[in-house]
Predicted model as a PDB file, atoms N, CA, C, CB and O in Angstrom, pLDDT in the B-factor column:
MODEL        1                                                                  
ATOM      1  N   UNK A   1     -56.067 -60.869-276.151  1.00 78.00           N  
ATOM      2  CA  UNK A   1     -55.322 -62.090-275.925  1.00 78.00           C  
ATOM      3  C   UNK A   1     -54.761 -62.095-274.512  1.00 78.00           C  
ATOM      4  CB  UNK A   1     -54.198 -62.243-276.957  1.00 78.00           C  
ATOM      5  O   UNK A   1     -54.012 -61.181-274.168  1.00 78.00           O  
ATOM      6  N   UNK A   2     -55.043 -62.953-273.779  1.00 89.00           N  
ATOM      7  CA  UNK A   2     -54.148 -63.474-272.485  1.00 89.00           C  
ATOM      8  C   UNK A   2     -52.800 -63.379-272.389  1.00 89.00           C  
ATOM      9  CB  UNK A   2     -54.267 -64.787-272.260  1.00 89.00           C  
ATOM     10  O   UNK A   2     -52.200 -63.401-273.463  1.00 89.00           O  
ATOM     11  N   UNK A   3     -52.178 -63.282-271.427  1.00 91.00           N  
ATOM     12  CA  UNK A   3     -50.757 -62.948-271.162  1.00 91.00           C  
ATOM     13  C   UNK A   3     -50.488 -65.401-271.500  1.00 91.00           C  
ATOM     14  CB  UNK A   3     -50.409 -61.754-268.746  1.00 91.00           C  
ATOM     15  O   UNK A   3     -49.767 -65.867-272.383  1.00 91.00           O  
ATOM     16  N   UNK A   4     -51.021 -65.954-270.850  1.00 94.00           N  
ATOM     17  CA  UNK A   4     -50.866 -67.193-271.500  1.00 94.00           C  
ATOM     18  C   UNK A   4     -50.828 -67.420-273.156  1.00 94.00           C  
ATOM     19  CB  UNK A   4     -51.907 -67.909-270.980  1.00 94.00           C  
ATOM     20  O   UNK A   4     -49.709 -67.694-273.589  1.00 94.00           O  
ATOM     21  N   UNK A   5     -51.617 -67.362-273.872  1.00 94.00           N  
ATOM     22  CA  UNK A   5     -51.912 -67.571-275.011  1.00 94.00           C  
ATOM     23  C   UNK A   5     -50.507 -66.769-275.668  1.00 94.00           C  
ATOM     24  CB  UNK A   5     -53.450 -67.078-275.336  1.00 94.00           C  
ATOM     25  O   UNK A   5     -49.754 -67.443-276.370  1.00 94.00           O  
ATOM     26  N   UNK A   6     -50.196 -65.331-275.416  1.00 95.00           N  
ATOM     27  CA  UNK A   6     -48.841 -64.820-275.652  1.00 95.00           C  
ATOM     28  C   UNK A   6     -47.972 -65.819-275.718  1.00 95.00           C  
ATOM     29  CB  UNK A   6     -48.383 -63.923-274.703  1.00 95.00           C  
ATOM     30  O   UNK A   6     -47.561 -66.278-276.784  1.00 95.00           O  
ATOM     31  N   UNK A   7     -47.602 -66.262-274.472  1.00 96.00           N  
ATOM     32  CA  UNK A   7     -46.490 -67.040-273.765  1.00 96.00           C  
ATOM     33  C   UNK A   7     -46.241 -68.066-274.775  1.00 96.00           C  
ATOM     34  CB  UNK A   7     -46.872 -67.683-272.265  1.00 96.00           C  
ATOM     35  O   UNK A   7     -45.141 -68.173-275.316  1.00 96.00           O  
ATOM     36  N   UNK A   8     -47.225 -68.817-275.040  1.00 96.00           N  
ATOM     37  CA  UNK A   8     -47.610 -70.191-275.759  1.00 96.00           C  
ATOM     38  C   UNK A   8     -47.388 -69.379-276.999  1.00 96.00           C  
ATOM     39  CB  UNK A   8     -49.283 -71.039-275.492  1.00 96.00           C  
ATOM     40  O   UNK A   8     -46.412 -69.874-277.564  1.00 96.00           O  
ATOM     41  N   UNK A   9     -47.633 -68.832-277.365  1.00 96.00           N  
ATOM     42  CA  UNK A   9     -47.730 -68.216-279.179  1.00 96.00           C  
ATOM     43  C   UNK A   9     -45.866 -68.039-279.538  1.00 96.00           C  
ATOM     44  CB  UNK A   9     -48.851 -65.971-279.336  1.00 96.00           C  
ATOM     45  O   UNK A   9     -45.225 -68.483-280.491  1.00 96.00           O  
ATOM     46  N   UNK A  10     -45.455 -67.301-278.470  1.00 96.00           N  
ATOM     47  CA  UNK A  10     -43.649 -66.983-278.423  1.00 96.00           C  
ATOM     48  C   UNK A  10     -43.156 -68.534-277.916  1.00 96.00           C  
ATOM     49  CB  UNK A  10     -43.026 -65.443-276.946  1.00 96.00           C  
ATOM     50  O   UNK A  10     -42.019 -68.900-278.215  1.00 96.00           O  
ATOM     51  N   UNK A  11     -43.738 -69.113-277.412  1.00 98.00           N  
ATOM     52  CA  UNK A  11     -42.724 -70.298-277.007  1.00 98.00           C  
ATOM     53  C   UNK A  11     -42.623 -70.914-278.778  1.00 98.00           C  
ATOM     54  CB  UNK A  11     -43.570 -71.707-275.526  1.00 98.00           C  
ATOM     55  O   UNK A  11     -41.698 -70.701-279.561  1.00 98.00           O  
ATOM     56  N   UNK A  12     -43.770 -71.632-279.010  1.00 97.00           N  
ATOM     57  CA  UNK A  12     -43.999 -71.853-280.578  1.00 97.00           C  
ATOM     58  C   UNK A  12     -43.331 -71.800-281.536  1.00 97.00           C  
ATOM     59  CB  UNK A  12     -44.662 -71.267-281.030  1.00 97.00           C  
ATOM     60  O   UNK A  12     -42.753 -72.508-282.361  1.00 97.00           O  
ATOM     61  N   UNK A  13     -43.650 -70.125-281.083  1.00 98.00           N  
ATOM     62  CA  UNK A  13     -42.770 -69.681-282.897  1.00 98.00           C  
ATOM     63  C   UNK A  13     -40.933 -69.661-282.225  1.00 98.00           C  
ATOM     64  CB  UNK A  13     -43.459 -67.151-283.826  1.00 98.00           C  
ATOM     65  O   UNK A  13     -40.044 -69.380-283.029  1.00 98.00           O  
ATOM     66  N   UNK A  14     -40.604 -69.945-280.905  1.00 98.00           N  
ATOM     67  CA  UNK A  14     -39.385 -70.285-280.762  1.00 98.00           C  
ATOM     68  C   UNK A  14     -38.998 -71.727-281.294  1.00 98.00           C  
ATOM     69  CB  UNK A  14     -39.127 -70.108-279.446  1.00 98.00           C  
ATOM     70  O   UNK A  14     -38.047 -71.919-282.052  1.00 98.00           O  
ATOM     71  N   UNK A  15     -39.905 -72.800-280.776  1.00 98.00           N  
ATOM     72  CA  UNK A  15     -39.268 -74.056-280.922  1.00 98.00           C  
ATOM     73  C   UNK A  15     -39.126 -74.220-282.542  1.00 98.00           C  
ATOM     74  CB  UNK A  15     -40.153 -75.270-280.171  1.00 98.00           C  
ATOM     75  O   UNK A  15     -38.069 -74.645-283.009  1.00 98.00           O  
ATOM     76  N   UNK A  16     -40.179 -73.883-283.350  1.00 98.00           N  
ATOM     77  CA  UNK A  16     -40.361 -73.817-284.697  1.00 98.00           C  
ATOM     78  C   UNK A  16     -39.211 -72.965-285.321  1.00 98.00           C  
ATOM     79  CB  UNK A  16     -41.733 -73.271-284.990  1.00 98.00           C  
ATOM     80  O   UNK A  16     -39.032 -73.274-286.499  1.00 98.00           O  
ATOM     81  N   UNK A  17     -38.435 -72.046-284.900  1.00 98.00           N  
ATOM     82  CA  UNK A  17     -37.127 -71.280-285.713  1.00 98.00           C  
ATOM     83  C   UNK A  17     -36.191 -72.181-285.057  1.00 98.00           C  
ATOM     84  CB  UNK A  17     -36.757 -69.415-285.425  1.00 98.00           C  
ATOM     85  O   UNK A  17     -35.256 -72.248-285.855  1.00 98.00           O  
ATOM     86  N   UNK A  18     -35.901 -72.947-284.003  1.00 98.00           N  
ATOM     87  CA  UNK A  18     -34.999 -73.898-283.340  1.00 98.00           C  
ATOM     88  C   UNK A  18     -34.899 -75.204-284.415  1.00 98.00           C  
ATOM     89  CB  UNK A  18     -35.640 -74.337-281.752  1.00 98.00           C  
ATOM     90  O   UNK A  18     -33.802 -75.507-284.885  1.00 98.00           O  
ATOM     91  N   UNK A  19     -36.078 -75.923-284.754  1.00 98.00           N  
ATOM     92  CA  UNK A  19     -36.186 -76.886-285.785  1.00 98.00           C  
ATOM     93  C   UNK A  19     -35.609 -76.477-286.558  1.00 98.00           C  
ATOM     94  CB  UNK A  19     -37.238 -77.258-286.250  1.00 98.00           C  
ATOM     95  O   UNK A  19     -34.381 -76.564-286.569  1.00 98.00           O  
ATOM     96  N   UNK A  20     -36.213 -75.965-287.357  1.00 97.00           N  
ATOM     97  CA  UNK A  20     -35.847 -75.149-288.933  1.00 97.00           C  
ATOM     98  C   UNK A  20     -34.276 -74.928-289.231  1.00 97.00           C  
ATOM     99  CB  UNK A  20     -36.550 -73.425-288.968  1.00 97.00           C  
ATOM    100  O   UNK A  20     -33.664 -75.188-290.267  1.00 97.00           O  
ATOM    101  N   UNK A  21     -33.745 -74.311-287.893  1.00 96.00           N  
ATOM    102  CA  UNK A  21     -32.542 -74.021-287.712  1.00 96.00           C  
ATOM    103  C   UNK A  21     -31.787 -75.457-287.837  1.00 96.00           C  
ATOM    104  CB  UNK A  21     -32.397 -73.246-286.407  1.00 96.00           C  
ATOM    105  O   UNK A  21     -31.232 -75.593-288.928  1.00 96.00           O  
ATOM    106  N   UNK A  22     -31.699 -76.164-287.262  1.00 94.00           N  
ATOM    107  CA  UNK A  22     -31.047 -77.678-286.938  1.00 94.00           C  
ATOM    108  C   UNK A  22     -31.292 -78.512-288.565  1.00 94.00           C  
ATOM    109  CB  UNK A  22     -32.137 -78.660-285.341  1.00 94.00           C  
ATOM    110  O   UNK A  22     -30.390 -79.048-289.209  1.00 94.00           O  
ATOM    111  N   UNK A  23     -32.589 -78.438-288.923  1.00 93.00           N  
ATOM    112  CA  UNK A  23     -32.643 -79.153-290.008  1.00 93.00           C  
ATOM    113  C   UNK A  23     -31.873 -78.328-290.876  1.00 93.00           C  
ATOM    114  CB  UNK A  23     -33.974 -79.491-290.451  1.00 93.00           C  
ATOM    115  O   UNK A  23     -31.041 -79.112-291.334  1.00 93.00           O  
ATOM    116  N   UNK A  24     -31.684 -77.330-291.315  1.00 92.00           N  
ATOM    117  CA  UNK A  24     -30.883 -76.433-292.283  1.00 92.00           C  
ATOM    118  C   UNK A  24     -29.394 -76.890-292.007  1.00 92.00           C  
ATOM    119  CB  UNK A  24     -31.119 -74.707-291.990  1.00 92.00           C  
ATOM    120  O   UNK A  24     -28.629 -77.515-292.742  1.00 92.00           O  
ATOM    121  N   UNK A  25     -29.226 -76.437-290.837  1.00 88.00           N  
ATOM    122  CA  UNK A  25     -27.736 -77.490-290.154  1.00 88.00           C  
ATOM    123  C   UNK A  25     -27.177 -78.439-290.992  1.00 88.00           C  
ATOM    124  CB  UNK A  25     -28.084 -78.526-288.831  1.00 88.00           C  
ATOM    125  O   UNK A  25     -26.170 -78.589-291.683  1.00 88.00           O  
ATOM    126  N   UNK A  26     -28.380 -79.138-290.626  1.00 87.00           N  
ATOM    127  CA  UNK A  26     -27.737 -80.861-290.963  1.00 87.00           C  
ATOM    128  C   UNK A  26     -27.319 -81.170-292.444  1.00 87.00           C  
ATOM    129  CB  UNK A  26     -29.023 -82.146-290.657  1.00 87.00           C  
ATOM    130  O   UNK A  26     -26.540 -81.976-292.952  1.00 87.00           O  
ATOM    131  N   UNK A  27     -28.365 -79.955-293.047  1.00 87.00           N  
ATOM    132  CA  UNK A  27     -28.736 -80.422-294.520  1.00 87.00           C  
ATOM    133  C   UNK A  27     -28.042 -79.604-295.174  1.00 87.00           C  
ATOM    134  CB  UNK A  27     -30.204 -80.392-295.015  1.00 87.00           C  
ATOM    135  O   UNK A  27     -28.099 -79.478-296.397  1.00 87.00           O  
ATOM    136  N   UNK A  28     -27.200 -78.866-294.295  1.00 86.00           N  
ATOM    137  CA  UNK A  28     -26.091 -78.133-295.181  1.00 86.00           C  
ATOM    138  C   UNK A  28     -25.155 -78.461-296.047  1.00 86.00           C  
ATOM    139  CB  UNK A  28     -25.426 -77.616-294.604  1.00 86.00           C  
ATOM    140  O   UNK A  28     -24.673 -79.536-295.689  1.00 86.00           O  
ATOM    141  N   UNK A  29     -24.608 -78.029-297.110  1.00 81.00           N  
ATOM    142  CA  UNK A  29     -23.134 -78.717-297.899  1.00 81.00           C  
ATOM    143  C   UNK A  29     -22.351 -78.859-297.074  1.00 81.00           C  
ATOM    144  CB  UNK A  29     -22.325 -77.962-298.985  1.00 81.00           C  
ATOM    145  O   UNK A  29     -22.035 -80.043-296.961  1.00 81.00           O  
ATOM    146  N   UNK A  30     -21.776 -78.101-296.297  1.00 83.00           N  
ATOM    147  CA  UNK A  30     -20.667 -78.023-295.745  1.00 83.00           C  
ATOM    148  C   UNK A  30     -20.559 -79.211-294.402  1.00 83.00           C  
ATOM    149  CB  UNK A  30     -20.539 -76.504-295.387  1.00 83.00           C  
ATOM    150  O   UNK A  30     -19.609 -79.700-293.790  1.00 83.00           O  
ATOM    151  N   UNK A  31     -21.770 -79.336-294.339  1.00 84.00           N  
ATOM    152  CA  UNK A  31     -21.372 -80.782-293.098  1.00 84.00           C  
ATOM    153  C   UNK A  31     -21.653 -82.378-293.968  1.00 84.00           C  
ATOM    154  CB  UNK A  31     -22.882 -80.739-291.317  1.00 84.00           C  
ATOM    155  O   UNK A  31     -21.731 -83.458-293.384  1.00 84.00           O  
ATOM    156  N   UNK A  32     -21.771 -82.181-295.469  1.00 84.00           N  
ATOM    157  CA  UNK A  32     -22.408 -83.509-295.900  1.00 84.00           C  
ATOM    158  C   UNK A  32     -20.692 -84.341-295.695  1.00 84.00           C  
ATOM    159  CB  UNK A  32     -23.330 -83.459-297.892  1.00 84.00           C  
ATOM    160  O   UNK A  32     -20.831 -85.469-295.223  1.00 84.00           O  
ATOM    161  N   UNK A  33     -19.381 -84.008-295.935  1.00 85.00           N  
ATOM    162  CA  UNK A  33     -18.223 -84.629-295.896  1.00 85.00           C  
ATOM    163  C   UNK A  33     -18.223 -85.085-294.298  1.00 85.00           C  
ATOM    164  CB  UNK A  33     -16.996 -83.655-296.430  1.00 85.00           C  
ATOM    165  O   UNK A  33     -17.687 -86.171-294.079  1.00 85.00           O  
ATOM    166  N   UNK A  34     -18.799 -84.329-293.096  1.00 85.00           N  
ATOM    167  CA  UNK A  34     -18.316 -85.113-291.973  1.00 85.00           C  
ATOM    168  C   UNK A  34     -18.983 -85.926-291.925  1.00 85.00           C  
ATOM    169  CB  UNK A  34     -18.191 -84.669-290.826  1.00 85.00           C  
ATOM    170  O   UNK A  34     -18.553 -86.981-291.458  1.00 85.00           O  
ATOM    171  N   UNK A  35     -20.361 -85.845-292.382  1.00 85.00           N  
ATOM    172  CA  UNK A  35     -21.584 -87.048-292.150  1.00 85.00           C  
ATOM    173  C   UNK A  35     -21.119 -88.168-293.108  1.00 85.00           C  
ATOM    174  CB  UNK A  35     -23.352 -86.506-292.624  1.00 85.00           C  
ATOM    175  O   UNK A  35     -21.631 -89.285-293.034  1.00 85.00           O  
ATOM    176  N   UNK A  36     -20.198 -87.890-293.966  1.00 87.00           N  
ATOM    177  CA  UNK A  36     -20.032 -89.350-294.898  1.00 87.00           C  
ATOM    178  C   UNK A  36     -19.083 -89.758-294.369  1.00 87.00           C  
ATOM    179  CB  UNK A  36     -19.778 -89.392-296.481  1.00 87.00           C  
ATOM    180  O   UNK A  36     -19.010 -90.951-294.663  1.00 87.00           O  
ATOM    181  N   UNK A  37     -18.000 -89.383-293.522  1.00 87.00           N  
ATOM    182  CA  UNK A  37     -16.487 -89.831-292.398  1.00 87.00           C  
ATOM    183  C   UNK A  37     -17.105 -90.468-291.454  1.00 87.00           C  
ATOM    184  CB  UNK A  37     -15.465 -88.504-291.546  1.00 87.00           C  
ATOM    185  O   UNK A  37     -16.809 -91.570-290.993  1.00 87.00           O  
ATOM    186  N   UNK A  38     -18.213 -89.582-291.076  1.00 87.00           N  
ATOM    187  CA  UNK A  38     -18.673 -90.395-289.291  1.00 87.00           C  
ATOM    188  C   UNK A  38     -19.448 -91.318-290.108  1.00 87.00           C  
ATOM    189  CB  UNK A  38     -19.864 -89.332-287.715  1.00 87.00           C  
ATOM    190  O   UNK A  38     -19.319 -92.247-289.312  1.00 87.00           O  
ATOM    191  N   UNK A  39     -20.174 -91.848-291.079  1.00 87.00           N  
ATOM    192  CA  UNK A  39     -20.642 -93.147-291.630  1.00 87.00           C  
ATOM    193  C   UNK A  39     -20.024 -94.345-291.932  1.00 87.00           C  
ATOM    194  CB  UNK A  39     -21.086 -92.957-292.574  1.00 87.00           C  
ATOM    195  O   UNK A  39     -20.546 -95.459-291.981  1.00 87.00           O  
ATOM    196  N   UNK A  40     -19.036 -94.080-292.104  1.00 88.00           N  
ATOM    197  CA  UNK A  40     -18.109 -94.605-292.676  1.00 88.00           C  
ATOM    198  C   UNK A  40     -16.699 -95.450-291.415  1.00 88.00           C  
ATOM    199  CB  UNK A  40     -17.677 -93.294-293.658  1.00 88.00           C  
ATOM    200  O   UNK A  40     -16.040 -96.479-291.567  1.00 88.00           O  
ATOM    201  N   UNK A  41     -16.716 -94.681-290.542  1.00 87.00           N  
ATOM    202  CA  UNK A  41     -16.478 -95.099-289.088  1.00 87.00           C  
ATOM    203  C   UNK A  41     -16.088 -96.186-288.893  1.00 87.00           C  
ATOM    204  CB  UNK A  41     -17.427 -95.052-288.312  1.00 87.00           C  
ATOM    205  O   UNK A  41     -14.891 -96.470-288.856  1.00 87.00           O  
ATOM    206  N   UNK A  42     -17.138 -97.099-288.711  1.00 85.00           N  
ATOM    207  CA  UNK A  42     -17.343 -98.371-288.363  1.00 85.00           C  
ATOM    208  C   UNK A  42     -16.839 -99.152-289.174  1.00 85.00           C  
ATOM    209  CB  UNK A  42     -18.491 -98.676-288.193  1.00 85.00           C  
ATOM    210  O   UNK A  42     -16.344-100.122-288.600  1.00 85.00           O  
ATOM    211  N   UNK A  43     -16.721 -99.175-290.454  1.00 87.00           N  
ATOM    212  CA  UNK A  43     -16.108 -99.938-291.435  1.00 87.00           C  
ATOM    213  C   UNK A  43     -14.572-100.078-291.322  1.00 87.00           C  
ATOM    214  CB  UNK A  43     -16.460 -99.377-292.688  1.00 87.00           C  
ATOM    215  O   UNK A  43     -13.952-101.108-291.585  1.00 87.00           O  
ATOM    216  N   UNK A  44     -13.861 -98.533-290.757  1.00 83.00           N  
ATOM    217  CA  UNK A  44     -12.535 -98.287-290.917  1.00 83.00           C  
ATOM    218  C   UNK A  44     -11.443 -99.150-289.832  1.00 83.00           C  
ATOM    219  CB  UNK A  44     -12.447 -96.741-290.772  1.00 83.00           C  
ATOM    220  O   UNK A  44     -10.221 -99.292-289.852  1.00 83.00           O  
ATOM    221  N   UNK A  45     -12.549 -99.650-288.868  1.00 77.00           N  
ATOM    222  CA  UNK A  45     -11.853-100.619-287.956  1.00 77.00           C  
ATOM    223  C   UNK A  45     -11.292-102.294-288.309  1.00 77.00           C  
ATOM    224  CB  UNK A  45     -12.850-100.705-286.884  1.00 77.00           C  
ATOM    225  O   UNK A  45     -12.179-103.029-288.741  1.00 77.00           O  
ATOM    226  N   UNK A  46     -10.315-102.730-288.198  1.00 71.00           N  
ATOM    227  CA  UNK A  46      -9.745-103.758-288.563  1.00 71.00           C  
ATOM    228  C   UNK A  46     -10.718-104.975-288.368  1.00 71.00           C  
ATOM    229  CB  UNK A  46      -8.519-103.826-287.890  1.00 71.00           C  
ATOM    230  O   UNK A  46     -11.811-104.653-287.902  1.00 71.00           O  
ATOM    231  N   UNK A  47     -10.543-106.256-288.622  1.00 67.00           N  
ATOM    232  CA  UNK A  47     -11.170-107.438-288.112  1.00 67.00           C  
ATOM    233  C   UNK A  47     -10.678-108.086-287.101  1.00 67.00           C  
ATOM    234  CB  UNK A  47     -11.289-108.274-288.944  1.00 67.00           C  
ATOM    235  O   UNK A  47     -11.270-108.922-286.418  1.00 67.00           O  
ATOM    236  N   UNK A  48      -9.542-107.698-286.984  1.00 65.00           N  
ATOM    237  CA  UNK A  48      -8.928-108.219-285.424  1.00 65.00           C  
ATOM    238  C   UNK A  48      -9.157-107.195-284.320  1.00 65.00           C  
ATOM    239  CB  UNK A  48      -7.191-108.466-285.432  1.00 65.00           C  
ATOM    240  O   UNK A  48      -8.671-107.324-283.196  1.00 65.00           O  
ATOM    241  N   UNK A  49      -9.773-106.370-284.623  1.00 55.00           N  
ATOM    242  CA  UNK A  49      -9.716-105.098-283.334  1.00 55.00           C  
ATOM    243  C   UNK A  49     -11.102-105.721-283.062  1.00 55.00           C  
ATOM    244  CB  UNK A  49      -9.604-102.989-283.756  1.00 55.00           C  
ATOM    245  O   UNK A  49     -11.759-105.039-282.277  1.00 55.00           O  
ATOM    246  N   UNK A  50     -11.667-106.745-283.465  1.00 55.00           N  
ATOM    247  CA  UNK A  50     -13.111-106.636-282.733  1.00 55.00           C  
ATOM    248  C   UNK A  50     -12.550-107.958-280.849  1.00 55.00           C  
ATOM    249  CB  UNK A  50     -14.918-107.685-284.413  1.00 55.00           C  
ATOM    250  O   UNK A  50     -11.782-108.920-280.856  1.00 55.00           O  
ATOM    251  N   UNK A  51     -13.076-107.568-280.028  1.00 52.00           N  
ATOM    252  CA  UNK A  51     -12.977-108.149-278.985  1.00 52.00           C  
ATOM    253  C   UNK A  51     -11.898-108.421-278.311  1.00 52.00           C  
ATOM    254  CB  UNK A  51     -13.442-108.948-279.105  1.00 52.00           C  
ATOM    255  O   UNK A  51     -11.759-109.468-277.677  1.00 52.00           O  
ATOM    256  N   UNK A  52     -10.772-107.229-278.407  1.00 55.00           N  
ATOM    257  CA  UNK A  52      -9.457-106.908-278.101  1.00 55.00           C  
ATOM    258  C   UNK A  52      -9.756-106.662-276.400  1.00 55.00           C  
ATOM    259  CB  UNK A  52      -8.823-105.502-279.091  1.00 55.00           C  
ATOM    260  O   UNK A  52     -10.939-106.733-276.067  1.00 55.00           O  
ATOM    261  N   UNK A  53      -8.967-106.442-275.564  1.00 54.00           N  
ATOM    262  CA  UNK A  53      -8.902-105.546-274.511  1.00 54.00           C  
ATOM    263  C   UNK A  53      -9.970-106.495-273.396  1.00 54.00           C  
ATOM    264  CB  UNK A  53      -9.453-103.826-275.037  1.00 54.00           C  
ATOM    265  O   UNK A  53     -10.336-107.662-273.535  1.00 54.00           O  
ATOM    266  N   UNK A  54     -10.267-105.602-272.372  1.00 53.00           N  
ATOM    267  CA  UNK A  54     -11.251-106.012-271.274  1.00 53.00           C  
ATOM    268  C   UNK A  54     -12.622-106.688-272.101  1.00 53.00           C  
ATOM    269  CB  UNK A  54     -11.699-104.528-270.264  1.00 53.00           C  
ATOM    270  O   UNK A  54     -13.275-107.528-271.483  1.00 53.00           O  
ATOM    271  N   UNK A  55     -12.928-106.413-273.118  1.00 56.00           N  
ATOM    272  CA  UNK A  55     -13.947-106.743-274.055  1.00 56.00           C  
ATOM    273  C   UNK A  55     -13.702-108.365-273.630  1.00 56.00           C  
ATOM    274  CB  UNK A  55     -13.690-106.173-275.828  1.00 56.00           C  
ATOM    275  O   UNK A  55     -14.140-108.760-272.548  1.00 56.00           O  
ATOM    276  N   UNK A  56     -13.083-109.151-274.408  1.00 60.00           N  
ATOM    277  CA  UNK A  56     -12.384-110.084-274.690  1.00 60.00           C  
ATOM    278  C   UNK A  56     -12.816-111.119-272.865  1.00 60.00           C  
ATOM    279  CB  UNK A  56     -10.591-109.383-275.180  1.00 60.00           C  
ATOM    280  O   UNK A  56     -13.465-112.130-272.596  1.00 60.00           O  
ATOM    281  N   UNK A  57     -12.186-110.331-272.236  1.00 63.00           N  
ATOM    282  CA  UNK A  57     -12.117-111.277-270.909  1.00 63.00           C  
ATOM    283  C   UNK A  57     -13.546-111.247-270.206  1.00 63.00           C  
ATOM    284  CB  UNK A  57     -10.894-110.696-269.749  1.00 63.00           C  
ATOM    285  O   UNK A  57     -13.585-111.983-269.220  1.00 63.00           O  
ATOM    286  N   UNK A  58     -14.558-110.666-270.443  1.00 64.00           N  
ATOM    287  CA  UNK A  58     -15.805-110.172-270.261  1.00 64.00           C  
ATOM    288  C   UNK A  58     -16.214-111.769-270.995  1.00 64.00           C  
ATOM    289  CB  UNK A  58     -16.251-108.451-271.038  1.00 64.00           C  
ATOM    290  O   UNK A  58     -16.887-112.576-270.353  1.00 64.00           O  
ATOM    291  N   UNK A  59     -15.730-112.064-272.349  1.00 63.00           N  
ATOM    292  CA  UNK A  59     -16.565-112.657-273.170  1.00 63.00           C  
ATOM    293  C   UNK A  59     -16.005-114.147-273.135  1.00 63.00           C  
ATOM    294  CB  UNK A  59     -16.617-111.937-274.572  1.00 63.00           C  
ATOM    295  O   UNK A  59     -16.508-115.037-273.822  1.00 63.00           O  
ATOM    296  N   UNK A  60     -15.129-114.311-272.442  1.00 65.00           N  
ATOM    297  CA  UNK A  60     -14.569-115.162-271.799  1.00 65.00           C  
ATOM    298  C   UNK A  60     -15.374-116.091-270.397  1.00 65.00           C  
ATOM    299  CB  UNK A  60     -13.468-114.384-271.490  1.00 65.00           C  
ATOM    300  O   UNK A  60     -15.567-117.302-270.291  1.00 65.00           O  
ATOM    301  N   UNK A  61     -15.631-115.232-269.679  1.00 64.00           N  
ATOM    302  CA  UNK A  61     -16.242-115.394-268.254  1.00 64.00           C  
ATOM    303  C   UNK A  61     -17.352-115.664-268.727  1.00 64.00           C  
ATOM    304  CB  UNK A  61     -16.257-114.251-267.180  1.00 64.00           C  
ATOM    305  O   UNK A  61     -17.805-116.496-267.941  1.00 64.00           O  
ATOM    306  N   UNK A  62     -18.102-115.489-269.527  1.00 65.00           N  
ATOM    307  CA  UNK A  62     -19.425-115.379-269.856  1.00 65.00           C  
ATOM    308  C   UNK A  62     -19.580-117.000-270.871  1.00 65.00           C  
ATOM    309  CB  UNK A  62     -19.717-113.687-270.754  1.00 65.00           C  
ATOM    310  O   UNK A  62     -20.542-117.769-270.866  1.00 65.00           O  
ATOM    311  N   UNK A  63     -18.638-117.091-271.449  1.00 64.00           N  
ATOM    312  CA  UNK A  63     -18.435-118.822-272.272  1.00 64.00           C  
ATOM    313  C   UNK A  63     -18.228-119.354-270.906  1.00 64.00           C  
ATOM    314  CB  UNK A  63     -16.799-119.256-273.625  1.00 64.00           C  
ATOM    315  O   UNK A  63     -19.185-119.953-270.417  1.00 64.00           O  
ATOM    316  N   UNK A  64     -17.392-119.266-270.364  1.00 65.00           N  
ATOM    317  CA  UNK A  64     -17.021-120.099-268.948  1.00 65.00           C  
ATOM    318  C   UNK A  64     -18.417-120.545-268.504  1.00 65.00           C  
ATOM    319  CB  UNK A  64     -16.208-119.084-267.611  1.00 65.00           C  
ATOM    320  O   UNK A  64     -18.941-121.610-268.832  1.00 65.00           O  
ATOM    321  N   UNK A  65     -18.954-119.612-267.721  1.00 64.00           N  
ATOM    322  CA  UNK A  65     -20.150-119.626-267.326  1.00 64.00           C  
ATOM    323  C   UNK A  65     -20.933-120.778-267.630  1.00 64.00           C  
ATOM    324  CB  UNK A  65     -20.673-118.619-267.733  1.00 64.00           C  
ATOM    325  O   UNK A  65     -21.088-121.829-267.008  1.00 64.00           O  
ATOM    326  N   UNK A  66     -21.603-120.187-269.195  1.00 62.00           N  
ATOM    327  CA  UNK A  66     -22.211-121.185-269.779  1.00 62.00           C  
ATOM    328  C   UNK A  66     -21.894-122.351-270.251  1.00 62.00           C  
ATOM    329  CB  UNK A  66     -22.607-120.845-270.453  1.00 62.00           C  
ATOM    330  O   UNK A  66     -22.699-123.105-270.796  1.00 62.00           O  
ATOM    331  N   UNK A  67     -20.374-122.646-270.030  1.00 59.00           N  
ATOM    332  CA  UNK A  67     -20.581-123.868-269.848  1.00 59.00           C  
ATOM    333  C   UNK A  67     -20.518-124.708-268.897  1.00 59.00           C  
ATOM    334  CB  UNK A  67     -20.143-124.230-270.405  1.00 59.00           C  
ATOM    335  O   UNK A  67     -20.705-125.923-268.950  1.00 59.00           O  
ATOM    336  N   UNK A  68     -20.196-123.918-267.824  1.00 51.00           N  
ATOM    337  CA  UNK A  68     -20.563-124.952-266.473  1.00 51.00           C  
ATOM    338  C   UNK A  68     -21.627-125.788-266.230  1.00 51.00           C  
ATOM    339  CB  UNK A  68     -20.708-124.300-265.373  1.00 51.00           C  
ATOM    340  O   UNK A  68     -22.775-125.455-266.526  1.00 51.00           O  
ATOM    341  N   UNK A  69     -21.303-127.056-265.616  1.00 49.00           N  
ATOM    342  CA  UNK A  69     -23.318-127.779-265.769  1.00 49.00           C  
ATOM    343  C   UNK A  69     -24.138-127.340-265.048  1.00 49.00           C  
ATOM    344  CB  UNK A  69     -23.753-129.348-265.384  1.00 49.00           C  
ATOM    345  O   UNK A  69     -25.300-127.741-265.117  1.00 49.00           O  
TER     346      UNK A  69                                                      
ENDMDL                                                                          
END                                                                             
């Protein structure tokens, strides 16, 4: 075997224990409670917090705009 074909054979079987590793991660018990908090996220924000702040005056200028003739 070639000192290449080595190289390539160890890179491989690295990226392949790197996967394996991450998917086991994810799919662990112990992280399924943060993954259902960080899902859940987006919901926990009010209905008036949408277009608060610099948001707001952005979306302002931009109605302005369009309605100029």
């Amino acid at each position: 075997m070639s000192g290449q074909a080595v190289v390539g054979t160890v890179m491989l079987i690295l990226v392949m224990v790197a996967f394996f590793g991450i998917v086991f991660w994810a799919y662990s018990s112990g992280r399924k409670k943060q993954f259902e908090q960080a899902a859940q996220a987006p919901f926990a924000l009010s209905d008036d917090a949408e277009g608060t702040g610099s948001d707001n005056s952005i979306k302002q200028d931009i109605d302005q705009r369009g309605r100029q003739p």
